[in-house]
C-alpha positions as CSV (number, residue, x, y, z in Angstrom):
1,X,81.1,-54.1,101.4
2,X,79.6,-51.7,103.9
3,X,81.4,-50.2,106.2
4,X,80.5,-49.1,109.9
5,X,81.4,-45.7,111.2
6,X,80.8,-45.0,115.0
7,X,81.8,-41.1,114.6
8,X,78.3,-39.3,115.3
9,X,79.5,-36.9,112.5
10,X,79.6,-39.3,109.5
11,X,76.8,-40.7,107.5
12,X,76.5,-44.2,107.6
13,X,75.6,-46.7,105.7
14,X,73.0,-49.1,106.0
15,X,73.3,-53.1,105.9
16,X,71.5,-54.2,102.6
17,X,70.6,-57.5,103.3
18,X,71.0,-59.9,106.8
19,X,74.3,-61.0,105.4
20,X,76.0,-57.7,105.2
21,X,74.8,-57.1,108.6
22,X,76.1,-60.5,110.0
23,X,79.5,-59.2,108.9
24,X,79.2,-55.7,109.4
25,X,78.7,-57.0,113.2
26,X,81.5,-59.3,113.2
27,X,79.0,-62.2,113.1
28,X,80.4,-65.4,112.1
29,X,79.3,-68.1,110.3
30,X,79.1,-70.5,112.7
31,X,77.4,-68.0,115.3
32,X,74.8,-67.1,112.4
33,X,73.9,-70.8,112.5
34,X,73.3,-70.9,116.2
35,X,71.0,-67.7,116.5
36,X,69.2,-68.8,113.6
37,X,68.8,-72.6,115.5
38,X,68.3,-70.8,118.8
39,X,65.4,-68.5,117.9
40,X,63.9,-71.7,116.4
41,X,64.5,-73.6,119.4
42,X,65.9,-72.1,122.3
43,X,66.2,-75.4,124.2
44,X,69.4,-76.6,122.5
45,X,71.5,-74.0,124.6
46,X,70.8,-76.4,127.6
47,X,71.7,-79.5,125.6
48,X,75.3,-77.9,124.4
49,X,78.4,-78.8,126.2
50,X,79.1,-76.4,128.6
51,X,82.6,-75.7,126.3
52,X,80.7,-75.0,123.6
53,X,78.1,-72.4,125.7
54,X,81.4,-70.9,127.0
55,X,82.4,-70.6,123.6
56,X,79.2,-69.1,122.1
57,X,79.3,-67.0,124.7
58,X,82.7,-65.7,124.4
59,X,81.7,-65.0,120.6
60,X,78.5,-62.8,121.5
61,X,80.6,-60.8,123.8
62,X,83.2,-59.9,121.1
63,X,80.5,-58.9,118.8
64,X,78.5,-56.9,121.7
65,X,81.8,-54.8,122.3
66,X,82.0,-54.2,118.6
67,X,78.7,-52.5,118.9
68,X,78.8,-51.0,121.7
């Protein structure tokens, strides 16, 4: 398992494959399934339930401050 190191002094490693990366990035499952279903077809967005775009939402936010 790769670990991610935010100190500009360390080496760091690189993710592998898009799996490692997905975790490295805090990705979940479920939210891998969505991007992957969105860059398809961004138009289901609009047909979620506006809990469940709240909800996505909430998870991209936790995994841009993670990164950030």
């Amino acid at each position: 398992m790769a670990i991610y190191d935010r100190g500009p002094s360390k080496t760091r490693r690189q993710p592998m494959a898009k799996a490692e990366f997905f975790q490295i990035a805090g990705i979940t499952p479920e939210l891998e399934e969505f991007i992957s279903d969105f860059v398809k077809r961004p138009e289901i967005l609009n047909s979620m339930p506006l809990e469940k775009q709240q909800e996505i939402e909430a998870q991209m936010d936790a995994v841009f401050s993670l990164l950030c």
